[in-house]
N, C-alpha and C positions, 0 to 999 in steps of 0.2 A: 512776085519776085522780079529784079529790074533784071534785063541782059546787061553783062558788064564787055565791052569792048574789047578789046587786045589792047589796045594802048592804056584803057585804065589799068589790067593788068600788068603792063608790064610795070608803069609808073607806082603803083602800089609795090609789088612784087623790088623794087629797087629800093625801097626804104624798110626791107627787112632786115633785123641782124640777128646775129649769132649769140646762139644762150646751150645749155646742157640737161640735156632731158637725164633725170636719173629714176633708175626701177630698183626698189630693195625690197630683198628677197629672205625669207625666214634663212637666218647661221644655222652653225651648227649649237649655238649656246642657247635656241628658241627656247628651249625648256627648263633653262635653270632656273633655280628658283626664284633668284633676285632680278628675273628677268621682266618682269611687269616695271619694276621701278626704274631699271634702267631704260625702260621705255619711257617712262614716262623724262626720265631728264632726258633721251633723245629729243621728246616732244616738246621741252624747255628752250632746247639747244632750236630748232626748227622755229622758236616766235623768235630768239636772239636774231638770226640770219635774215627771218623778216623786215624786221625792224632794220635791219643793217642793209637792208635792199639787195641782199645777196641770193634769196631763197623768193622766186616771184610769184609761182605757183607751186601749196604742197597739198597732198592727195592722200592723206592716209587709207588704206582699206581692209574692210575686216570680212567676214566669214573668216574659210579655211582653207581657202588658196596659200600656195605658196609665195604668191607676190604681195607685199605687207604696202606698198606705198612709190606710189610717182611725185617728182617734183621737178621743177624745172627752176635752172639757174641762174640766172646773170654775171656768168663768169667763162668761161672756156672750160674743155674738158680736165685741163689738167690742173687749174683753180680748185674746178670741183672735186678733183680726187683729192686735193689738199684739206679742204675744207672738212667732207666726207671721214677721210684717215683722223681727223681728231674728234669724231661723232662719240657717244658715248657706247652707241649700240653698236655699232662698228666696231671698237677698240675692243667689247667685251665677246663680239662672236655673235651677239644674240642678235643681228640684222648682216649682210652680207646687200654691195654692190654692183651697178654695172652702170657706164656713163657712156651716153651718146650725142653728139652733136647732132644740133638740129637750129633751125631758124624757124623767124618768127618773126610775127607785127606787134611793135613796141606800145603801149598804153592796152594789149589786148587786157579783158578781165573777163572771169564767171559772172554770168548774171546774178 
């Protein structure tokens, strides 16, 4: 591992911007019964916003945590609650969320 400078940092550290980390959490509708399917068009809705470059990293996760999925946005907090508010799982109850600002290095990806 190289040491990285102060001044590399800060000069990286200046070309971060601003994106929307979101955490969705089991609704109160987790359990109804039409709730698999409306997952799964949530999970339609999620390659739509891909594709639309809105949605830059999504995280779905499973066991039996009450936390169902992270993603991160390329929009501001209050884009993403726009966005979010017309979700399918959202509308039905059957996911609930929370949106926080955060920053980032633009072109990052998972390996």
């Amino acid at each position: 591992m190289s040491a990285i400078s102060d001044e590399v940092m800060r000069e990286r550290l200046s070309k971060t911007k601003a994106y929307s980390i979101v955490l969705l959490r089991k609704g109160p509708q987790w359990q109804a019964t039409d709730a698999r399917q409306i997952v799964w068009e949530h999970g339609r809705r999620n390659f739509e916003l891909r594709e639309a470059k809105k949605l830059a990293i999504v995280c779905p996760l499973g066991g039996d945590s009450e936390l169902r999925g992270i993603g991160i946005f390329d929009a501001d907090p209050q884009e993403t609650e726009s966005i979010l508010a017309r979700d399918p799982a959202i509308k039905a109850g059957v996911l609930v969320f929370e949106v926080y600002s955060c920053r980032g290095f633009p072109g990052d990806a998972l390996p």
